[in-house]
N, C-alpha and C positions, 0 to 999 in steps of 0.2 A: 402401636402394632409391632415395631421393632423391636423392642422389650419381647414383648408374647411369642415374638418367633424363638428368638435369641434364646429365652428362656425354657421354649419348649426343646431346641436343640438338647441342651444340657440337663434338662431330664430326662427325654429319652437316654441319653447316657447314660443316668445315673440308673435309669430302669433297667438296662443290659447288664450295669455291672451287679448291681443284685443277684440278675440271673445268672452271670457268671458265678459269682459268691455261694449260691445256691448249690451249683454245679459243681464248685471244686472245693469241698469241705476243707479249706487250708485254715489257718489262724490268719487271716488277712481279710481285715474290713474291706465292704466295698466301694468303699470312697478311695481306697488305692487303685482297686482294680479299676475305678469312675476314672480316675487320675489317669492311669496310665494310657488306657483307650482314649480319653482325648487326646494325653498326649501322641499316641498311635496317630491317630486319624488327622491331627494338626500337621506332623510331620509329613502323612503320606501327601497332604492336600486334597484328603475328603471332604474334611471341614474346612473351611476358609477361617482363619480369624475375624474377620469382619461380622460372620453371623454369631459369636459368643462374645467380641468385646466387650460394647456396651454393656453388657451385663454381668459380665465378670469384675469391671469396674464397678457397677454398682453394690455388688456381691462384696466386694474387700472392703468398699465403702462402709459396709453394714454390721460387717464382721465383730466388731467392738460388742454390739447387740446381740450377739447371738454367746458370746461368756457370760451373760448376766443368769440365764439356767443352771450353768454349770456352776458358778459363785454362790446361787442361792442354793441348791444342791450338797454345795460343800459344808456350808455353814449348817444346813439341817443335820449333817452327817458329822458336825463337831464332837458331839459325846460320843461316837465310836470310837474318832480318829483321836482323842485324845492321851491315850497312853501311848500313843504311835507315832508321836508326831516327830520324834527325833531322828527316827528312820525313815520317814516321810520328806523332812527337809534333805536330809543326806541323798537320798535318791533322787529326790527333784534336783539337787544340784547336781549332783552329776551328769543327771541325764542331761539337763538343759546344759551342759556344757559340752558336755556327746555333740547332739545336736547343731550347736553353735561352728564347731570344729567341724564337723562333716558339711553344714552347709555352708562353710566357708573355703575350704576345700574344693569341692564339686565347683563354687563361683567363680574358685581362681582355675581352676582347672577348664569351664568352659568359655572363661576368658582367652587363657591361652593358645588355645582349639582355635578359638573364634577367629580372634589375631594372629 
């Protein structure tokens, strides 16, 4: 029953930020917008942590299963991607190095805050 709660918490979420999404024709998926309002509502102490942990754990837990759409996605998608693929690694590296640096960054940075 604590799963079912927990879980209905964080889609009602994920339902608002849709409708946020809907509402603000930006270029920003609504899983940032999902993102951000929890993290909103975590900091104000609307939500408790205690009613998404569990589940949020279980959720990372699982995460591994949920690239296996996307991997088989991509491999159906090989004869497009095929003359492309050298600009495809080059951007993936970078990006993923972007990434790396900024979310390494922000971690020392709300380290230091913290401390």
């Amino acid at each position: 029953m604590l799963y079912i709660k927990q879980i209905a918490v964080i889609l009602t979420i994920t339902l608002i930020s849709e409708g946020i999404k809907f509402f603000i024709p930006l270029p920003i998926p609504a899983s940032i917008y999902g993102m951000l309002l929890l993290f909103i509502l975590l900091n104000a102490r609307i939500i408790k942590l205690e009613q998404v942990k569990k589940t949020g754990y279980f959720l990372i837990d699982i995460m591994p299963l949920m690239f296996i759409p996307a991997a088989v996605g991509l491999m159906d998608a090989w004869i497009s991607m095929k003359g492309r693929i050298i600009p495809l690694v080059i951007i993936t590296t970078i990006t993923t190095l972007i990434v790396m640096l900024v979310s390494g960054w922000t971690t020392q940075f709300m380290i230091r805050r913290k401390g």
